[in-house]
N, CA, C and O of each residue as an XYZ file, in Angstrom:
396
protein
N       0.851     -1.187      0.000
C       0.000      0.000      0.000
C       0.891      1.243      0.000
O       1.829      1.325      0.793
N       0.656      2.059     -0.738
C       1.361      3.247     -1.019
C       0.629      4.304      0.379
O      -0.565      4.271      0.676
N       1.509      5.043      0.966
C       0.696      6.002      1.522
C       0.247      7.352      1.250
O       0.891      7.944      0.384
N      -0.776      8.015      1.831
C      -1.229      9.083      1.732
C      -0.109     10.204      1.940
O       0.573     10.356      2.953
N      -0.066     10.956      0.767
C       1.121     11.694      0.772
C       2.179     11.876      0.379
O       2.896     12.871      0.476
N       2.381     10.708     -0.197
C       3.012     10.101     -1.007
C       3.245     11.191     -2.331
O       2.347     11.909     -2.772
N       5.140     11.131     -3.041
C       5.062     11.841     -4.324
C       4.571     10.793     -5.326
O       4.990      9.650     -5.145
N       3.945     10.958     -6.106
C       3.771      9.909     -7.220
C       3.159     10.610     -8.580
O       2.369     11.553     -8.550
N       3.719      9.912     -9.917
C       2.822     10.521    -11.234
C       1.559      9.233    -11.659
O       1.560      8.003    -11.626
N       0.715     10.122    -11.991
C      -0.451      9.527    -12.824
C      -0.482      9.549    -13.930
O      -0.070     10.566    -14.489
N      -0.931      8.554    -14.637
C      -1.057      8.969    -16.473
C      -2.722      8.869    -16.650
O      -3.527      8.134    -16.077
N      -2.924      9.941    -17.711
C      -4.730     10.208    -17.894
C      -4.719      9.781    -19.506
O      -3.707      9.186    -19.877
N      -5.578      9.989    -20.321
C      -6.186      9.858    -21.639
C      -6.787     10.444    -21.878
O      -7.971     10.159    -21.701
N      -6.310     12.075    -22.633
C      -7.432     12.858    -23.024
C      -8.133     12.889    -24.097
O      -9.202     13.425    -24.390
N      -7.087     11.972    -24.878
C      -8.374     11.774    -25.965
C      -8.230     10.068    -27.126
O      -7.294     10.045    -27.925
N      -8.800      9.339    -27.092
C      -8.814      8.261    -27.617
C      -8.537      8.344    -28.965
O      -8.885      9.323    -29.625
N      -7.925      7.380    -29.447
C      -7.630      7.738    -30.727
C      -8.541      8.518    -32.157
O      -8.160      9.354    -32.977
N     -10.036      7.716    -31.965
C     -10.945      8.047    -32.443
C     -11.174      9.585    -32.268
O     -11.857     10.066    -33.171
N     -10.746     10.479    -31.287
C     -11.094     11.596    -31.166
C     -10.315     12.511    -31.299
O     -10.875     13.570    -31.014
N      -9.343     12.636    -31.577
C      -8.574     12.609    -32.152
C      -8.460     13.498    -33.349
O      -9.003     12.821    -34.222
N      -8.023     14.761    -33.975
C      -8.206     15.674    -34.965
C      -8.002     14.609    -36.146
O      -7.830     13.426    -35.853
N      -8.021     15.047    -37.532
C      -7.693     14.440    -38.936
C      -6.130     14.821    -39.125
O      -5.271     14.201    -39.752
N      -6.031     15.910    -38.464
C      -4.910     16.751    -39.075
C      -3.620     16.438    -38.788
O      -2.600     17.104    -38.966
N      -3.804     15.111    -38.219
C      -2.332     14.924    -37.346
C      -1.769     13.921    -38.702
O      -2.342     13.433    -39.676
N      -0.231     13.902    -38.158
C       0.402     12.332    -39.190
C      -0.340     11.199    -38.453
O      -0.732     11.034    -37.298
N      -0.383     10.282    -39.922
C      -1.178      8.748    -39.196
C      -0.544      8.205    -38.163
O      -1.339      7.686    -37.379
N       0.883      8.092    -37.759
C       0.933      6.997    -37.045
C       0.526      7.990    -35.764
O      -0.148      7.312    -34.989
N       0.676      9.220    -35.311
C       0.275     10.237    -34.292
C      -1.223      9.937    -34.040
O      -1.666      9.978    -32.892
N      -1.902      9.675    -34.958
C      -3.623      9.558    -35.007
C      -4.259      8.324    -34.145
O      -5.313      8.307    -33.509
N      -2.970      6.965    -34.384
C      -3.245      5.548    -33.877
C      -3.006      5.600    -32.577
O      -2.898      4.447    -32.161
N      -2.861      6.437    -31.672
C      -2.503      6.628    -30.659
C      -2.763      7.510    -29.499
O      -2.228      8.619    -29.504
N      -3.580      7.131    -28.416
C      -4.082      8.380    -27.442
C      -3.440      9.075    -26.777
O      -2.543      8.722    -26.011
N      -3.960     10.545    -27.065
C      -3.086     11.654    -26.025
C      -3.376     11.541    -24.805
O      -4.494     11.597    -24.295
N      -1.863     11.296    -24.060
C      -2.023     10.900    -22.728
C      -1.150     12.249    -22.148
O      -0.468     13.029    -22.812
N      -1.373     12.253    -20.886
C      -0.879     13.127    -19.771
C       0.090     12.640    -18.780
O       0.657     11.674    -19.291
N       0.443     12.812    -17.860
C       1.655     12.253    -16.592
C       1.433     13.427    -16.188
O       1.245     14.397    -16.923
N       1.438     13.426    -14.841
C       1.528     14.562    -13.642
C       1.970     13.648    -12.428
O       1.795     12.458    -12.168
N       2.580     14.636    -11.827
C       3.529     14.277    -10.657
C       2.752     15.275     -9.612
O       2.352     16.394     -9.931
N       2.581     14.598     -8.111
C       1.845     15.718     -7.301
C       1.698     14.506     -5.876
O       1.839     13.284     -5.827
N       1.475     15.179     -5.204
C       1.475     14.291     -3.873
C      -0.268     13.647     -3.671
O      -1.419     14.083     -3.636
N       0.472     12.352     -3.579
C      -1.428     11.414     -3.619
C      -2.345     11.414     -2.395
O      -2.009     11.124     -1.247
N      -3.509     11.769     -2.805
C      -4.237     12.306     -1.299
C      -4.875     11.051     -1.185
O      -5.953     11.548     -1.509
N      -5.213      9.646     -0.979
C      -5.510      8.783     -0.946
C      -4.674      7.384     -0.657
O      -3.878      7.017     -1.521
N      -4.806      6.767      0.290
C      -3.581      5.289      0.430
C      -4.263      4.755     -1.184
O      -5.367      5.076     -1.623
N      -3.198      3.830     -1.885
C      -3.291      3.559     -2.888
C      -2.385      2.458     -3.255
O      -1.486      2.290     -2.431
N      -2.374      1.593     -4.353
C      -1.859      0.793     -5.006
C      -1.173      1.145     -6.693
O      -1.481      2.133     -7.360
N      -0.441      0.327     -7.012
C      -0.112      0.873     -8.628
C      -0.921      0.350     -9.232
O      -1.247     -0.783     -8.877
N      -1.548      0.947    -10.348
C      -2.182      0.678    -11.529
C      -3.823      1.350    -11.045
O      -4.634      1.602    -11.937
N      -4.179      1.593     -9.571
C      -5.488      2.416     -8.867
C      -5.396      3.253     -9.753
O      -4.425      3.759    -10.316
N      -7.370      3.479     -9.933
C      -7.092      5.377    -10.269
C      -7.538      6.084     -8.952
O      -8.463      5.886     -8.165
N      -6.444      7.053     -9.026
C      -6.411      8.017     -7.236
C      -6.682      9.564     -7.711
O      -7.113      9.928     -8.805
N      -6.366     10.260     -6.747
C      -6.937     11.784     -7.168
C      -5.060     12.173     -6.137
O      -4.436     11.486     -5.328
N      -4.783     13.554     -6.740
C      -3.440     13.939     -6.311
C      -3.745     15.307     -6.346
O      -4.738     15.855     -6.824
N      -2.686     15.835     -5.733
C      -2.486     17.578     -5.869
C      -1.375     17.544     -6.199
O      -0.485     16.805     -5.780
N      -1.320     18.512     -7.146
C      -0.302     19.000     -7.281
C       0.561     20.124     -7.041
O       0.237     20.861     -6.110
N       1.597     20.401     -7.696
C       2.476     21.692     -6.536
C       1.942     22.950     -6.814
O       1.934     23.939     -6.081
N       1.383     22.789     -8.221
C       0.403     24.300     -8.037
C      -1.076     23.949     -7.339
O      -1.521     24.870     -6.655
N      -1.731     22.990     -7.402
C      -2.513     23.414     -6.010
C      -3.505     22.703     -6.503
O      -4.406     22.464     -5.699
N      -3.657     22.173     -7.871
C      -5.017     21.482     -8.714
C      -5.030     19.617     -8.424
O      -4.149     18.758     -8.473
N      -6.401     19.594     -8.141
C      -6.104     18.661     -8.028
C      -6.518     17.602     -9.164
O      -7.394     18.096     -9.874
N      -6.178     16.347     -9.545
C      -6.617     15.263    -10.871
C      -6.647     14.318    -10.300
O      -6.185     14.110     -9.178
N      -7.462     13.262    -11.322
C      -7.109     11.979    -11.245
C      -6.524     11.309    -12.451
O      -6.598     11.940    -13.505
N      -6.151     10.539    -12.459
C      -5.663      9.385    -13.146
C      -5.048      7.801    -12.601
O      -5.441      7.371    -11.517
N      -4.282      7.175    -13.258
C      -4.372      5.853    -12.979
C      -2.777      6.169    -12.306
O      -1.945      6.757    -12.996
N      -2.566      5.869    -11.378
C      -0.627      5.404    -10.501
C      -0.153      4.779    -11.277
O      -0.587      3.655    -11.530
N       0.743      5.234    -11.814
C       1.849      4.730    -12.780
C       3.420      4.623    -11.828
O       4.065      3.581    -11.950
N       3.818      5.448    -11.150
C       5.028      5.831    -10.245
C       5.387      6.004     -9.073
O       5.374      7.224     -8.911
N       5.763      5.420     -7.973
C       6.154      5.823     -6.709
C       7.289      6.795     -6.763
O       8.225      6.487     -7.501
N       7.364      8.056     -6.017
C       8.262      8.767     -6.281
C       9.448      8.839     -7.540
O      10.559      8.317     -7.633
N       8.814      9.569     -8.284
C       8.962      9.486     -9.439
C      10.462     10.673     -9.658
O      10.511     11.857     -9.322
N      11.474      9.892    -10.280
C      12.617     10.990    -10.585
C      12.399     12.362    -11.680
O      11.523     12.314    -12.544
N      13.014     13.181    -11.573
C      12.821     14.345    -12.585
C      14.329     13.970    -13.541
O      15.499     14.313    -13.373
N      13.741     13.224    -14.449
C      14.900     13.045    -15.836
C      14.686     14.008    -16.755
O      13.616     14.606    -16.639
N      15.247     14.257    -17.444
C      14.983     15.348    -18.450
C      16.913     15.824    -18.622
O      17.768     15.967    -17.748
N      16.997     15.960    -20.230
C      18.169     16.424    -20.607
C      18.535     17.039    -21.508
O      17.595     16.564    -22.145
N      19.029     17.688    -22.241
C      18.851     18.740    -23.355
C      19.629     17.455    -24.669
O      19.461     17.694    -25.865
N      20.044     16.793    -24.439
C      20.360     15.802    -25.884
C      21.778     15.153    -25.591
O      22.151     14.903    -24.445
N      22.417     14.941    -26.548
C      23.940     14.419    -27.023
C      24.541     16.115    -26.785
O      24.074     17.252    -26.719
N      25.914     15.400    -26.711
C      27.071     17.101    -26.612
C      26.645     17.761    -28.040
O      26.182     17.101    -28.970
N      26.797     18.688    -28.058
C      27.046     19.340    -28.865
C      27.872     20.544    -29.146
O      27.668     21.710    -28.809
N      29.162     19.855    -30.055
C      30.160     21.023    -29.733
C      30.061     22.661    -30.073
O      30.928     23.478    -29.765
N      28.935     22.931    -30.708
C      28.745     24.064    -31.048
C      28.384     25.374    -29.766
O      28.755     26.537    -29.612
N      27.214     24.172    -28.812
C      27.002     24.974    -27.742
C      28.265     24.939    -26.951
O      28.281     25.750    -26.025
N      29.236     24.261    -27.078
C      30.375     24.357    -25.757
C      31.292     25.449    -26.642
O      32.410     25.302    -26.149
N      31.386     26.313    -27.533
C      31.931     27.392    -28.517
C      30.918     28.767    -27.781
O      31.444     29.854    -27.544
N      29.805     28.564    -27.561
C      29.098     29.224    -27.588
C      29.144     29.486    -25.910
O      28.748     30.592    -25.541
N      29.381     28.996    -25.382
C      29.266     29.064    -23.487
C      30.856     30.312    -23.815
O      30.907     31.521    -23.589
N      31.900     29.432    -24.375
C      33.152     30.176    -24.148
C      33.618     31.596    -25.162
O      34.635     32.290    -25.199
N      32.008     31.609    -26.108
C      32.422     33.359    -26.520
C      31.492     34.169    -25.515
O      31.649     35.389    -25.506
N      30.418     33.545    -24.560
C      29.855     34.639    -23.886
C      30.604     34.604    -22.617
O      30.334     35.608    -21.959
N      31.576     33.702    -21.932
C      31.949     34.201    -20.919
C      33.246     34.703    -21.519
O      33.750     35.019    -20.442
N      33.833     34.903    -22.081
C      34.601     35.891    -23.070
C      34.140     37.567    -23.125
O      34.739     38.588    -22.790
N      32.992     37.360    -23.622
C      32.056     38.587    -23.296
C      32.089     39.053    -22.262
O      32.343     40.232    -22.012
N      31.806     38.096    -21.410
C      31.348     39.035    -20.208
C      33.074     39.023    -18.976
O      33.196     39.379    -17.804
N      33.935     38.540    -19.806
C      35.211     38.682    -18.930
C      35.421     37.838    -18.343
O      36.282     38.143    -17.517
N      35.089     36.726    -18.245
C      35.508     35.634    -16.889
C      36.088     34.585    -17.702
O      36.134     33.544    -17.047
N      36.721     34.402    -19.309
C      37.465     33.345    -19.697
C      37.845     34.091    -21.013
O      37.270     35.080    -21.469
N      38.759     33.533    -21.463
C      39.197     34.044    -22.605
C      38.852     32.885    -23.867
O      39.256     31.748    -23.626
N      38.206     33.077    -25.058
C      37.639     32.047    -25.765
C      39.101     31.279    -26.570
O      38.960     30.299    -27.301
């Protein structure tokens, strides 16, 4: 049992494939727009439950528990040497390295 209070994300389905605009590419069309939110679960709960959560701005949802404390991944890509040229002409600029 997960407890009340708990950080956790939910995933929702806002729209089934069928509902879905025309305007999208096909393989985008075969597939429902889903959501994930991360927010603390106001309900003891299990994975795969649908629970209701708040989140850090203050709203609250439901959807189905997908995550027990869920990490914040996120990364801007592969190196790219162009941006590491680009870090060392603005601190150049601004005086603190020489490019």
């Amino acid at each position: 049992m997960i407890p009340k209070g708990t950080w956790v994300q939910i995933r929702s389905i806002l729209l089934r494939p069928e509902e879905r605009t025309g305007n999208l590419p096909e393989e985008t069309k075969k597939v429902p727009l889903e959501m994930w939110i991360k927010g603390t679960l106001l309900d003891a709960s299990e994975l795969g439950e649908k629970v209701r959560i708040r989140t850090v701005t203050g709203r609250e949802v439901t959807g189905t528990l997908c995550a027990v404390e869920p990490a914040f991944r996120h990364d801007y890509g592969a190196y790219v040497p162009e941006i590491q040229k680009i870090t060392q002409i603005v601190k150049a600029t601004l005086g603190e390295e020489q490019p």
